[in-house]
Residue, then its C-alpha position, 0 to 999 in steps of 0.5 A: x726183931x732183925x734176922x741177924x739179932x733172931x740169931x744172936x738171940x739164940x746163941x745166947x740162950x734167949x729163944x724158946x727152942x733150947x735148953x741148958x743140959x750136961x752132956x757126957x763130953x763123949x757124946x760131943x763132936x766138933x762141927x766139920x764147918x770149924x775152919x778157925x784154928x784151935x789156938x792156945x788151948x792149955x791157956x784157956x785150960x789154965x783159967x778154966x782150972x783157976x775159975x771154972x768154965x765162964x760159958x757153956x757150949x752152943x751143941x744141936x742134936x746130931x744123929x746116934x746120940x751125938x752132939x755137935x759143936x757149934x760154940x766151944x771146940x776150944x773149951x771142949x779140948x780144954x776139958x778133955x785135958x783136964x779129964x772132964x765127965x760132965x759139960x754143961x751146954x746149950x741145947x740148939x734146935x737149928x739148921x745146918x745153914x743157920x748152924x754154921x752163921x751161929x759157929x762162925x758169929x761165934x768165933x767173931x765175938x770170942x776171939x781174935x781172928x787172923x785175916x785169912x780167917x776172916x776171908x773164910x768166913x766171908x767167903x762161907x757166908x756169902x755161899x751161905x746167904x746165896x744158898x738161903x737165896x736159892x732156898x727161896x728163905x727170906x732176908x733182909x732187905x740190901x746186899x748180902x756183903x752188909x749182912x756179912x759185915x753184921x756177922x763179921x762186924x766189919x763194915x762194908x768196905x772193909x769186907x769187900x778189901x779181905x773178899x779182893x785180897x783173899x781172891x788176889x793175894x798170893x799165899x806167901x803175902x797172905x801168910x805175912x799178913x796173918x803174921x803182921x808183917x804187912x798190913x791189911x791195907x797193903x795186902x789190898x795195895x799190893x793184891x791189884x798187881x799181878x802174880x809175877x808182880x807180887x812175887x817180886x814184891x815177896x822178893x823185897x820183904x821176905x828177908x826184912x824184919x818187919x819192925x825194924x824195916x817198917x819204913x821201907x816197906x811202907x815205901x816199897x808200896x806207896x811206891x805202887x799206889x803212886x806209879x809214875x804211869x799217868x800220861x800227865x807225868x810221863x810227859x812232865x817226864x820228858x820235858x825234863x829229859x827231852x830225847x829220843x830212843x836210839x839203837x843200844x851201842x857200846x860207849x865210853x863215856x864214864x857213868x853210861x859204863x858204871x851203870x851198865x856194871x851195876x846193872x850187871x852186879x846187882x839185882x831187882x832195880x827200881x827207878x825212883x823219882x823224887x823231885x818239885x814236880x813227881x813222887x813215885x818208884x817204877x819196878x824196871x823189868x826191862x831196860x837199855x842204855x844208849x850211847x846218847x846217855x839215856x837210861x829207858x825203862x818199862x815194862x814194855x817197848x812201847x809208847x805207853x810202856x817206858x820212860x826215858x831218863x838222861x844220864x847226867x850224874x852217877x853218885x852213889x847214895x845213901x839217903x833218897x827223900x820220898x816226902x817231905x821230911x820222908x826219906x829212905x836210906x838204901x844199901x845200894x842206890x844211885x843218882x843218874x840225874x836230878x831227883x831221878x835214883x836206881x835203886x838195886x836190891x841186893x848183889x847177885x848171888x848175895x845171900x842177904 
C-alpha cells in the first residue's frame, strides 16, 4: 500500500484505528490549519435539510474533551444553523503533520478550490513533506513536488506553474486570477515580469470586462511571451530601419509633431510589430524622437535595450492584425511605418 493510498484509506474509515460515533456538535472544533474558505454555507444547509447529511465528519481527539476537524467545518456551520445536537463523525487516531495532509486532500476532493487556495496548499505541503524529512520519517521515493501533486491531483508541471505564480505574482493579479479574469496560464506568463512590470499590466485590465475583452487581454500577454528582444530580431529591425541615434531637436515636420503630441496626450504606449517577418508588442518605458524621424524605444539607452523606428506615416487606426485572421481594434493606435503600430491606453487624466 502506497503512503499516499494509507492515508486515503484512513480518511475514509478503511484503517483500524477509528471509529464512527456521535459527537455533541459542541465538543467539535475547527482545525486551526483550515486556511480554505467557508463558502456557501446555507446551500449546503438547504440539501442537508431535504437529504440529511450525505457524509460524516473526519474529527481526532484533541485535549479537554474536545475534537477537531479535519474534514467537515462546512457541514459543522450547516448544522449548527440548523440547531444540530448529535454529529455522526469519524473518529481519527493521527498526527498533527498527517492531520493536516488528511484536511487539505480532503478539501481537494470535496470542493473546488480557488487558485490561491491551491498555492496554500502547495505551499503547506511542501513544509509538511520538509518537516517529515527532518523527522527522519520515511517517504516515498522521487521529488516532494509529485507527492504533492498525488495530494493536489495536479501533475508535476501544473504544481511547479501555482509554486512560481504564488512566489511572483503581485496580489492584485492574484486576486483577478481567483476571479477568472486571467488565466492560470497567464498569471504564470505575466509572474516572469517584474513588480513595476505587472502593475503596468494591472493597469491595462483592471478596467476591462473580462469577458467582453477576453481577446485583448489574450493580446496584451502573447505580447510578453513573444517580446521583440531577441538579437535576431532586433537586427531584421534595423535592416528594415537602417538608421542611426541622433541628439533629440524640435522639428517641423508633420508626423514627427503629431507623435510627439499623442505622446503627450495619452498615456501606457506600446509599440506593436506586426509584419511578413516579426509578431510582438514592447511596453515603451522611454523614448525619443529625432528630427531625422526616428521614433527609439526600450527600456534603457543602451545597445541591448532600444530599437530604432523611421517614421514614414501617422495614420490613425482602428484595427491591427496580430496573427493571421487575428486582429485587435484599439481606441487610440497609430500607424508610424509599415506593420510598426503606437498603441496608447487611454488619455491622461481620462477616467476610463
Amino acid at each position: 500500500m502506497s503512503y499516499i493510498k494509507g492515508i486515503a484509506d484512513r480518511i475514509n474509515g478503511v484503517d483500524k484505528q477509528s471509529f464512527t460515533q456521535e459527537l455533541d456538535i459542541h465538543s467539535l472544533v475547527p482545525s486551526q490549519n483550515n486556511f480554505y474558505g467557508i463558502r456557501e454555507v446555507e446551500e449546503l444547509a438547504e440539501s442537508i435539510k431535504e437529504n440529511g447529511l450525505m457524509h460524516n465528519l473526519v474529527v481526532r481527539k484533541k485535549d479537554n474533551d474536545t475534537y477537531e476537524i479535519i474534514s467537515g467545518e462546512r457541514r459543522y456551520h450547516a448544522l449548527k444553523s440548523l440547531n444540530y445536537e448529535k454529529v455522526p463523525c469519524q473518529v481519527k487516531e493521527i498526527s498533527d503533520l498527517d492531520a493536516e495532509i488528511m484536511l487539505i486532500q480532503a478539501n481537494v476532493e470535496q470542493r473546488e478550490l480557488l487558485p490561491t487556495e491551491k498555492m496554500e496548499g502547495i505551499k503547506r505541503l511542501k513544509a509538511i513533506y520538509e518537516q517529515k524529512k527532518t523527522n527522519g520519517e520515511q517517504l516515498p521515493k522521487g521529488k516532494i513536488r509529485d507527492l504533492i501533486g498525488q495530494d493536489m491531483k495536479l501533475s508535476g508541471v501544473q504544481v511547479g506553474r501555482y509554486q512560481k505564480v504564488d512566489k511572483d505574482l503581485i496580489e492584485p493579479l492574484k486576486e483577478k486570477l481567483d476571479k477568472e479574469e486571467i488565466t492560470l496560464t497567464q498569471a504564470h506568463t505575466i509572474s516572469s515580469l517584474n513588480q513595476d512590470e505587472q502593475k503596468i499590466i494591472h493597469e491595462e485590465i483592471k478596467d476591462l470586462d473580462p469577458k467582453e475583452s477576453k481577446e485583448e487581454v489574450e493580446i496584451l500577454i502573447n505580447g510578453i511571451k513573444q517580446p521583440v528582444e531577441s538579437k535576431l530580431d532586433k537586427q531584421l529591425l534595423d535592416e528594415m530601419h537602417p538608421q542611426i541615434i541622433t541628439e533629440v531637436k524640435e522639428d517641423s515636420n508633420d508626423n514627427i509633431i503629431k507623435l510627439k503630441e499623442a505622446f503627450k496626450e495619452f498615456v501606457n504606449p506600446r509599440l506593436i510589430i506586426s509584419n511578413g517577418y516579426i509578431k510582438g508588442m514592447i511596453y515603451i518605458k522611454k523614448y525619443s524622437i529625432s528630427s531625422d524621424s526616428i521614433l527609439t524605444v526600450g527600456d534603457s539607452w543602451d545597445k541591448e535595450g532600444y530599437l530604432n523606428i523611421e517614421i514614414n506615416c501617422f495614420e490613425k487606426t482602428n484595427e491591427i492584425e496580430l496573427e493571421l485572421g487575428k486582429t485587435i481594434n484599439p481606441k487610440i493606435s497609430y500607424k508610424i511605418s509599415d506593420g510598426v503600430y503606437v498603441w496608447f491606453k487611454k488619455s491622461i487624466g481620462s477616467i476610463i
